[in-house]
N, C-alpha and C positions, 0 to 999 in steps of 0.2 A: 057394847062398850067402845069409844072412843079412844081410838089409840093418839096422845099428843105426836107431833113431828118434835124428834129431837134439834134443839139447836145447836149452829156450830158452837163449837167448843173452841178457847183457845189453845194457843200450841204449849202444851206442859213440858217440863223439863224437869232433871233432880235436880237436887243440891249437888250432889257430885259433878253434874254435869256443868254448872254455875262455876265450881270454884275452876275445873279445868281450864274454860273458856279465859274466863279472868285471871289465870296463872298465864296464859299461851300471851294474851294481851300485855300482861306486865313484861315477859321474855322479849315480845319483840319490841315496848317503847322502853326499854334498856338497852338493845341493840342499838335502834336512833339513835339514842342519847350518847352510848359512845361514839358510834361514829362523829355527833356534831361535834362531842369534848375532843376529838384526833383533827377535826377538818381544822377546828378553832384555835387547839397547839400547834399546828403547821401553818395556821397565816401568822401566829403572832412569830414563829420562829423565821418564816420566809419577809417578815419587816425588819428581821433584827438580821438577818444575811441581806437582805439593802441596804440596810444603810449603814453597817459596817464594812461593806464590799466595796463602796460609790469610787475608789480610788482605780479600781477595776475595769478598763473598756473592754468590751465588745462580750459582756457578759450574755447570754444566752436568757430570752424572757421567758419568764412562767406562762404556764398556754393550760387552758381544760381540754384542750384538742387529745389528748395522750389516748390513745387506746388501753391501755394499763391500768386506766381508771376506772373503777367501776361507774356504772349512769348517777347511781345514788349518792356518789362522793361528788360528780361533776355538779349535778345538782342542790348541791349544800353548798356548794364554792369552791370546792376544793382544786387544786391546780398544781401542776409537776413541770416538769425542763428534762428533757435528756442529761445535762450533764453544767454542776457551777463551778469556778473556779475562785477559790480560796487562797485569800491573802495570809500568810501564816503568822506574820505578828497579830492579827488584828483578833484572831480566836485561839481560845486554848484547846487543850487534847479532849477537854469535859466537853465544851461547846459541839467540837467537831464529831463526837460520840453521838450526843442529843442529835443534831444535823443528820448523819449516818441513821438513825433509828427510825427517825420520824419521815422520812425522805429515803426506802432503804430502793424504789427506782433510780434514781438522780445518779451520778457519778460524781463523787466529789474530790476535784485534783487542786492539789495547791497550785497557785499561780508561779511561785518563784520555780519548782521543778517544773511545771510545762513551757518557762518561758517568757512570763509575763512580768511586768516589773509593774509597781501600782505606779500611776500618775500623778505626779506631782502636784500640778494644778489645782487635782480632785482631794486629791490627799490630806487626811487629815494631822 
């Protein structure tokens, strides 16, 4: 009697083992996803401290150089300063909250206690 050679078989796996994998995949593109929804609330919020700040010289620029960053926030865009200074008419206590949360590296000092007077020129 001829014994047949078995052929390779593919690689089986359970159902349980399916929904695991495919649970572990949903966990980590919900992570991404928040992160890109935090990188994308910090540039819209770092355009609205431009261009309400512009009366402001010698403002310190945004840089992805920060050690403080992680690779995977530098690599979505995301970007930090040591420290802004804040014009106090120009944002409220809500705004400056937002600011503080979203940017909880940054040092955020108003301009009229450190010193600075907005510019005139620039000023809206």
């Amino acid at each position: 009697m001829e014994e047949n050679p078995r052929k390779p078989r593919w690689f089986r796996f359970s159902l349980r083992t399916l929904f695991v994998l495919v649970t572990i995949c949903a966990l980590g593109f919900a992570w991404i996803g928040w992160q890109v929804r935090m990188v994308s609330h910090r540039k819209g919020l770092r355009a609205v401290l431009k261009q309400r700040n512009k009366g402001l010289s010698g403002l310190p620029a945004f840089t992805n150089n920060d050690p403080s960053l992680p690779f995977y926030r530098v690599w979505l865009g995301d970007m930090t300063t040591g420290g802004v200074y804040l014009d106090r008419n120009a944002f409220s206590d809500d705004e400056v909250r937002q600011f503080k949360e979203a940017f909880p590296e940054i040092e955020f000092v108003f301009a009229q206690d450190a010193g600075f007077r907005p510019d005139p020129v620039n000023y809206p």
